[in-house]
C-alpha positions in Angstrom: 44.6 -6.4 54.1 44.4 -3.5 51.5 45.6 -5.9 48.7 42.7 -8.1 48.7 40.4 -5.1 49.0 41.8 -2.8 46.3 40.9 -6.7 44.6 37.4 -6.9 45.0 37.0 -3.2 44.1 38.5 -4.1 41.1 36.4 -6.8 39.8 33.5 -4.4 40.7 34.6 -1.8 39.0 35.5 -4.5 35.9 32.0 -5.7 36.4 30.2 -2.0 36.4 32.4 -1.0 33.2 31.5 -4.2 31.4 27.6 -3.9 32.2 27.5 -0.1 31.4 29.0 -1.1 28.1 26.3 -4.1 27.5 23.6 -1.0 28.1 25.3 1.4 26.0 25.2 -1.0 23.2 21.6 -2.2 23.8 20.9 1.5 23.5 22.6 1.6 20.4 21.0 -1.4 18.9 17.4 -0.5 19.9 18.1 3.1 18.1 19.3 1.8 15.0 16.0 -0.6 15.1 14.0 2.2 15.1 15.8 4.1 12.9 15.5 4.1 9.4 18.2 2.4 7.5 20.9 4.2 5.4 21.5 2.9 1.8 24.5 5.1 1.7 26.2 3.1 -2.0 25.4 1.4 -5.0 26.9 0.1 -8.1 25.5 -2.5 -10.5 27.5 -4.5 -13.3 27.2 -7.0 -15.6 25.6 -7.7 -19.0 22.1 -9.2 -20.3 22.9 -13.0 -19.1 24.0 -12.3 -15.5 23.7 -8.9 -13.7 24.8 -8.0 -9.7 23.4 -5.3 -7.6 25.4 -4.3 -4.4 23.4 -2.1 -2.1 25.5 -0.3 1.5 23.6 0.2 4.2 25.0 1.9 7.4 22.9 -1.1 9.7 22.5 -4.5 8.7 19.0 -4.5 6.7 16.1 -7.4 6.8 14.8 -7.5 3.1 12.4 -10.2 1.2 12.7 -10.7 -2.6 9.7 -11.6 -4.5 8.7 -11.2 -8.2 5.7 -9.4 -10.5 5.1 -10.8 -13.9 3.4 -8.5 -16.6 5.9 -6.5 -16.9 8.6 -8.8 -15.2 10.1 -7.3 -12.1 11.8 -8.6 -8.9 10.8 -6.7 -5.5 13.0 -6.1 -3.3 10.8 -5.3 0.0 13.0 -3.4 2.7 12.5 -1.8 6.4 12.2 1.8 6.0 15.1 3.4 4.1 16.5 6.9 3.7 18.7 6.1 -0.4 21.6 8.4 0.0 23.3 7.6 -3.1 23.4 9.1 -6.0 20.7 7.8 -8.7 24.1 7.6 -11.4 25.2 5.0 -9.0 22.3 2.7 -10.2 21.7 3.3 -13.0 19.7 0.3 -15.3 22.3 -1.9 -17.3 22.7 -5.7 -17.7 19.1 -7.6 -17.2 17.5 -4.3 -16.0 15.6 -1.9 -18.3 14.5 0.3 -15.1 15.0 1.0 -11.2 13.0 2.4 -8.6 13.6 2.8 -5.1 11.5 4.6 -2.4 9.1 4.5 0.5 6.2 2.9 0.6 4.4 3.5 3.6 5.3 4.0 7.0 8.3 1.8 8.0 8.7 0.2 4.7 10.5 1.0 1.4 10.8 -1.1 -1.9 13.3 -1.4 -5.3 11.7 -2.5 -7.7 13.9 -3.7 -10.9 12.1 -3.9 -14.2 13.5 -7.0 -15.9 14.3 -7.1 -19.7 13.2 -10.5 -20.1 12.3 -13.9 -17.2 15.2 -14.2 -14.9 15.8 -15.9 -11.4 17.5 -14.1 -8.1 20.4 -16.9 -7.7 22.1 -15.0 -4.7 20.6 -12.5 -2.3 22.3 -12.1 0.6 23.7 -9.3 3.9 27.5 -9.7 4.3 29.2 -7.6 6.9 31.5 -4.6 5.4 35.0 -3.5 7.4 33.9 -2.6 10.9 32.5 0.4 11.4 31.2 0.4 7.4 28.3 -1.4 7.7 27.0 -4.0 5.5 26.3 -4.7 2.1 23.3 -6.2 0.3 24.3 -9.1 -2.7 21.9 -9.7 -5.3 22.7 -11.8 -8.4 20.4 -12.3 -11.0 20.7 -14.5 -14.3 18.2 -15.5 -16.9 15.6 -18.2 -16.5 13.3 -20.2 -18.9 9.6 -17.5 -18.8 8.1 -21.4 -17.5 10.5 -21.1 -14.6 9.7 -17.7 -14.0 6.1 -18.1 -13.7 6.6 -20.6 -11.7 8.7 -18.1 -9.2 5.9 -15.8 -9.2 3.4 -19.1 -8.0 5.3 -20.4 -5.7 5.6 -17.1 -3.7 3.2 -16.3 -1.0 2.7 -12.5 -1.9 0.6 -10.5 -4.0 2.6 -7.4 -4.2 0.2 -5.5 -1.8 2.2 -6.3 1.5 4.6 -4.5 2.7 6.6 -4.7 6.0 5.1 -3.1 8.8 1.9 -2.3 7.4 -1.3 -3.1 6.3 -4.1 -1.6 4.0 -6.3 -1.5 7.2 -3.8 1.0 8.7 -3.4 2.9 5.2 -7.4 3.4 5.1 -7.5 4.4 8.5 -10.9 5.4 10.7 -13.9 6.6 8.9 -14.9 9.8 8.7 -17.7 11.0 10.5 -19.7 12.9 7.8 -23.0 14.4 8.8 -26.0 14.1 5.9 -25.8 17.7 5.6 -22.1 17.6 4.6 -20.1 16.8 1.3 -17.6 15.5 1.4 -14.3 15.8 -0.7 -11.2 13.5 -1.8 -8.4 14.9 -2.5 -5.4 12.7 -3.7 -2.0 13.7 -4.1 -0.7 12.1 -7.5 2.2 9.7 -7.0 4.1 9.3 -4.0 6.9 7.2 -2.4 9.1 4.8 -4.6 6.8 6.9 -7.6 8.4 10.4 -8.2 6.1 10.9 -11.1 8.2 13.7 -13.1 10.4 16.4 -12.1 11.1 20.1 -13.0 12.6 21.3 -15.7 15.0 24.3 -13.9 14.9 23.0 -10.2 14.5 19.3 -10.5 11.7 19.6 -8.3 9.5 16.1 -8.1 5.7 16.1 -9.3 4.9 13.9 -5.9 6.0 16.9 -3.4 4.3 19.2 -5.5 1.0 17.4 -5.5 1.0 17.1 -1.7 1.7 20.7 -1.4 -1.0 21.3 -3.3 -3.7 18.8 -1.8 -2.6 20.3 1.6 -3.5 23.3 0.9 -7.0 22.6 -1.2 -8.0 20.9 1.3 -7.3 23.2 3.7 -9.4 25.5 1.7 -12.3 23.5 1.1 -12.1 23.1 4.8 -13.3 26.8 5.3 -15.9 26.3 2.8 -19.6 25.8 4.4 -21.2 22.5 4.4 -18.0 21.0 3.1 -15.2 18.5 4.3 -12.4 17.4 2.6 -9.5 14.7 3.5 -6.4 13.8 2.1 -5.6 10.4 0.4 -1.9 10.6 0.4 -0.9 12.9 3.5 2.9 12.0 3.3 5.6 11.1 1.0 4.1 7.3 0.6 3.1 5.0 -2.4 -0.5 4.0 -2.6 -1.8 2.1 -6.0 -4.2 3.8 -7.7 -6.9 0.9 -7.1 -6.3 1.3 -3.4 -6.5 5.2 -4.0 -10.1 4.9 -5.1 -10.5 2.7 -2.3 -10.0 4.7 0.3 -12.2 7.6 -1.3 -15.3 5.3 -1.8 -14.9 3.8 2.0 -15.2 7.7 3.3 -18.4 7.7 1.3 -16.4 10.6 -1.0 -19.3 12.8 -2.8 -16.0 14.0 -5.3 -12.9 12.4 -6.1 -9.9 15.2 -7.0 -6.6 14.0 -8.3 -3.7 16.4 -8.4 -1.0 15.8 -10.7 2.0 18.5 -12.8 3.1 16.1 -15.8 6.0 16.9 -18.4 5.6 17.0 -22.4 8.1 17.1 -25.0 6.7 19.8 -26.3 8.0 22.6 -23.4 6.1 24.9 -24.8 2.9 23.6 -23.9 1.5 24.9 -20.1 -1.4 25.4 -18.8 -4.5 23.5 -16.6 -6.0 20.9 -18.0 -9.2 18.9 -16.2 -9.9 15.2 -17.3 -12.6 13.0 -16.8 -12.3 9.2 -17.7 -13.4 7.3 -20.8 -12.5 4.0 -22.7 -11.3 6.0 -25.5 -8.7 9.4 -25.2 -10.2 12.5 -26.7 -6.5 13.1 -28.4 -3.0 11.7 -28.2 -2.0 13.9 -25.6 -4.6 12.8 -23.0 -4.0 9.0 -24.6 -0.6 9.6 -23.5 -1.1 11.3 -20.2 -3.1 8.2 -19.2 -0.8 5.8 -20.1 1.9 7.3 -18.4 -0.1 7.8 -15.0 -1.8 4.1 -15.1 2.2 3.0 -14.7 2.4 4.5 -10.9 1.5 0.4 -10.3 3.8 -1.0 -12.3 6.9 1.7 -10.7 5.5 0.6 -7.3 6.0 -3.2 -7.9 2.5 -3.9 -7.8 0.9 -6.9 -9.7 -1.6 -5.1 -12.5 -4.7 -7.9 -12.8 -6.9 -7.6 -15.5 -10.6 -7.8 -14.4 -12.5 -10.0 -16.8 -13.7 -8.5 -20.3 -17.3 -8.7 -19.6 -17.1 -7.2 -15.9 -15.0 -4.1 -16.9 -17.5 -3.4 -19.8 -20.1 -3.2 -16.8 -18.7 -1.1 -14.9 -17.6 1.4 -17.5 -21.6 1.3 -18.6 -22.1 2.0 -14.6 -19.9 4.6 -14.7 -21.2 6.2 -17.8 -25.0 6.1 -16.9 -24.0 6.9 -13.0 -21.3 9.0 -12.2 -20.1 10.4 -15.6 -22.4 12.9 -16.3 -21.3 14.4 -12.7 -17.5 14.0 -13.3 -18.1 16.0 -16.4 -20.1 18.7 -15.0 -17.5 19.0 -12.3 -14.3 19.5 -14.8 -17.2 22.0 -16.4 -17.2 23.7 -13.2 -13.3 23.8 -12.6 -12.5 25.0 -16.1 -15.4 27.5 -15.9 -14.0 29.2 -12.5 -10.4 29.0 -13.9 -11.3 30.7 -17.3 -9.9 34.4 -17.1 -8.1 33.5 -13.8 -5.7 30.9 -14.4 -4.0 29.5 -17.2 -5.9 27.1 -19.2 -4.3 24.8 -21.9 -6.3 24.5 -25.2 -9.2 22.3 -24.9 -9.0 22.2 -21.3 -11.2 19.2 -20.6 -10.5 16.8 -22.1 -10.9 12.7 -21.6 -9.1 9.3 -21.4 -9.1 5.6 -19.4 -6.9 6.9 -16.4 -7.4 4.0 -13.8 -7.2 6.2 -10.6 -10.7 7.7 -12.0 -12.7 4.4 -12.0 -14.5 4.7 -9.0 -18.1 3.4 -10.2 -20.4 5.9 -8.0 -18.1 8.8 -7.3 -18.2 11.9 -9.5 -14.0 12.3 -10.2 -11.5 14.6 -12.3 -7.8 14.1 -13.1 -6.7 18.0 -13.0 -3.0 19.1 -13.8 -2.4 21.8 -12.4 0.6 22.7 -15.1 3.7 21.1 -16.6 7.0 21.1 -14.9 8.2 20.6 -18.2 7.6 24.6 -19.2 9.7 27.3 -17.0 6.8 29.4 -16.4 4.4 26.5 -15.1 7.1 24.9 -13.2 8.0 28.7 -11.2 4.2 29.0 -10.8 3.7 25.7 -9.3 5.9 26.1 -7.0 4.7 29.6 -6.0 2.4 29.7 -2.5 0.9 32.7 -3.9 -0.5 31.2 -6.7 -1.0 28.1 -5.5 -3.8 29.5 -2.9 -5.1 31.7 -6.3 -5.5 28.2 -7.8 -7.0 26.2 -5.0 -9.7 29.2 -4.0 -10.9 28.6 -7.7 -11.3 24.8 -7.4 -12.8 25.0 -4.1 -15.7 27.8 -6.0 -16.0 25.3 -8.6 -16.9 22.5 -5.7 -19.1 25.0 -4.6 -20.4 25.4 -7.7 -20.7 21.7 -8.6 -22.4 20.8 -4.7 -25.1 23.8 -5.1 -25.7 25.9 -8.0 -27.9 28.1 -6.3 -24.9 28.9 -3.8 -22.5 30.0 -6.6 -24.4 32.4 -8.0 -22.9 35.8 -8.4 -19.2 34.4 -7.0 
């Protein structure tokens, strides 16, 4: 009799042990689904015919591959992913003249390889590591005919604004509610994401974390001001293209567009603010420079850059002129009047050149650095909370200034 019972409790207790086991793992699974992806190696070899990227991730990773011409690139679009290896370990060699790799947005990241010359994706694939060492993502590229390349880029169904999980809908987000009575402020956080912009000199700090300190904490201040609203355009570490970027400032119904940026020369001896406004031709070859290197944030964030036809771009930079310029340049007048004496000013401080992120046709906008993290004593300011509220209490007088005149006086 007990025989037969110690029996059944034995395939019961077989039967509990093997469904707990099937939960535990489903529990497993659905965490690592919602959990971002761990690219924990890299290594790259090969030469300028044929050139293979392996990529370790600690959970297997869904990816698409697509390709941007103008400059070349391939995409590689990815679930959100924290890169854990060392930037040595990919390094650009073989058919690659660059590599980025970052978020994009929330639930998504991208690596975007900048191609030497037309070339094809001939393997792409997820193979299985050991167990317990995850698996491993295969890509093999090899030249192709530019005709065959361009016809890669047709074929595909993408236009380098998607990316997984999300939409520009989402990015935009609700409109703000903005009384009559209120003005209302942009502030964008240069770079962001997959673009790192540049990076300190002594800590290595990144101009994209230093931008969003900074918008946080202008707009915080412009917040306190009366009559005045501001909102962030970048209020994480995510890429958004700098057409998008005006964008979202023109669908609040912005009244000012601020752009935040802390660039590097090679001349480290050169520090200070500097305002810019936009034009179609640089007031020097510094700001002719400056502009060149921000109007590539697209190009690091895989994003297709299409020209707009000759004879529509010349209208809208006549728009802008007769429209909105005269108000972008009394504002950089009004930032470089309430820095003067206060804060640090580079020679010339306003100065002008065709940065893309300032085309918005009807809103008054600046390009301000706030320094270079290419000088010591910019860089240790920059990153100073101190003087970082010193600096935005001075721009938010000089929106003051800008919105009312009369309501300036005497501050």
């Amino acid at each position: 009799m007990l025989s037969p019972i110690l029996g059944r409790l034995g395939f019961f207790t077989n039967v509990c042990i093997a469904a707990i086991t099937i939960m535990v793992f489903s529990s497993v699974a659905a965490m690592a689904a919602n959990e971002p992806l761990i690219a924990y190696a890299a290594r790259i070899a090969g030469d300028d015919a044929r050139t293979r990227i392996v990529i370790d991730f600690d959970h297997k990773p869904d990816f698409a591959i697509h390709y941007v011409g103008r400059p070349n690139r391939v995409v590689v679009d990815l679930s959100e992913t924290e890169f854990g290896f060392k930037d040595t370990d990919l390094e650009p060699r073989g058919l690659f003249s660059a590599i980025r790799y970052g978020r994009m947005g929330e639930g998504s990241s991208r690596i975007v390889l900048r191609a030497k010359r037309p070339l094809k994706v001939s393997r792409a694939e997820v193979i299985e590591n050991e167990p317990g060492k995850g698996y491993r993502l295969v890509i093999d590229s090899e030249i192709a005919p530019e005709e065959a390349f361009a016809e890669l880029i047709r074929q595909q169904k993408w236009s380098g604004a998607e990316k997984a999980g999300e939409g520009k809908a989402d990015r935009i987000g609700p409109s703000i509610p903005k009384p009559d009575n209120i003005f209302l402020v942009a502030v964008d956080a240069g770079h962001g994401g997959i673009d790192a912009g540049a990076s300190g000199q002594v800590t290595k700090v990144e101009e994209k974390t230093v931008t969003l300190e900074f918008a946080r904490a202008l707009a915080d201040q412009l917040n306190r001001q009366p009559g005045i609203r501001a909102f962030l355009v970048r209020d994480k570490d995510v890429f958004i293209s700098l057409s998008e970027r005006v964008t979202i400032a023109r669908q609040q119904g912005a009244n000012l567009f601020i752009s935040l940026h802390a660039d590097t020369l090679r001349q480290k001896d050169i520090r200070g603010a500097t305002v810019y406004t936009i034009s179609d031709k640089a007031s020097d070859s510094l700001a002719a420079d400056l502009a060149a290197r921000e109007n590539l944030s697209d190009d690091i964030g895989g994003v297709e850059l299409k020209s707009e036809p000759e004879e529509v771009t010349d209208i809208l930079v006549d728009f802008t002129r007769r429209e909105t310029l005269a108000f972008s340049v009394k504002l950089a007048e009004s930032v470089v009047s309430s820095f003067e004496g206060q804060i640090k000013l580079i020679n010339n401080p306003h100065r002008h050149a065709g940065f893309r992120v300032l085309q918005a046709p009807d809103v008054p906008s600046v390009l301000l650095e706030l320094g270079f993290l290419s000088n010591k004593e910019d860089e240790k300011q920059l990153l100073d909370p101190e003087w970082r509220a010193k600096v935005t209490e001075r721009i938010a007088k000089a929106v003051q200034a800008f919105r009312s005149p009369d309501l300036a006086k005497g501050g």
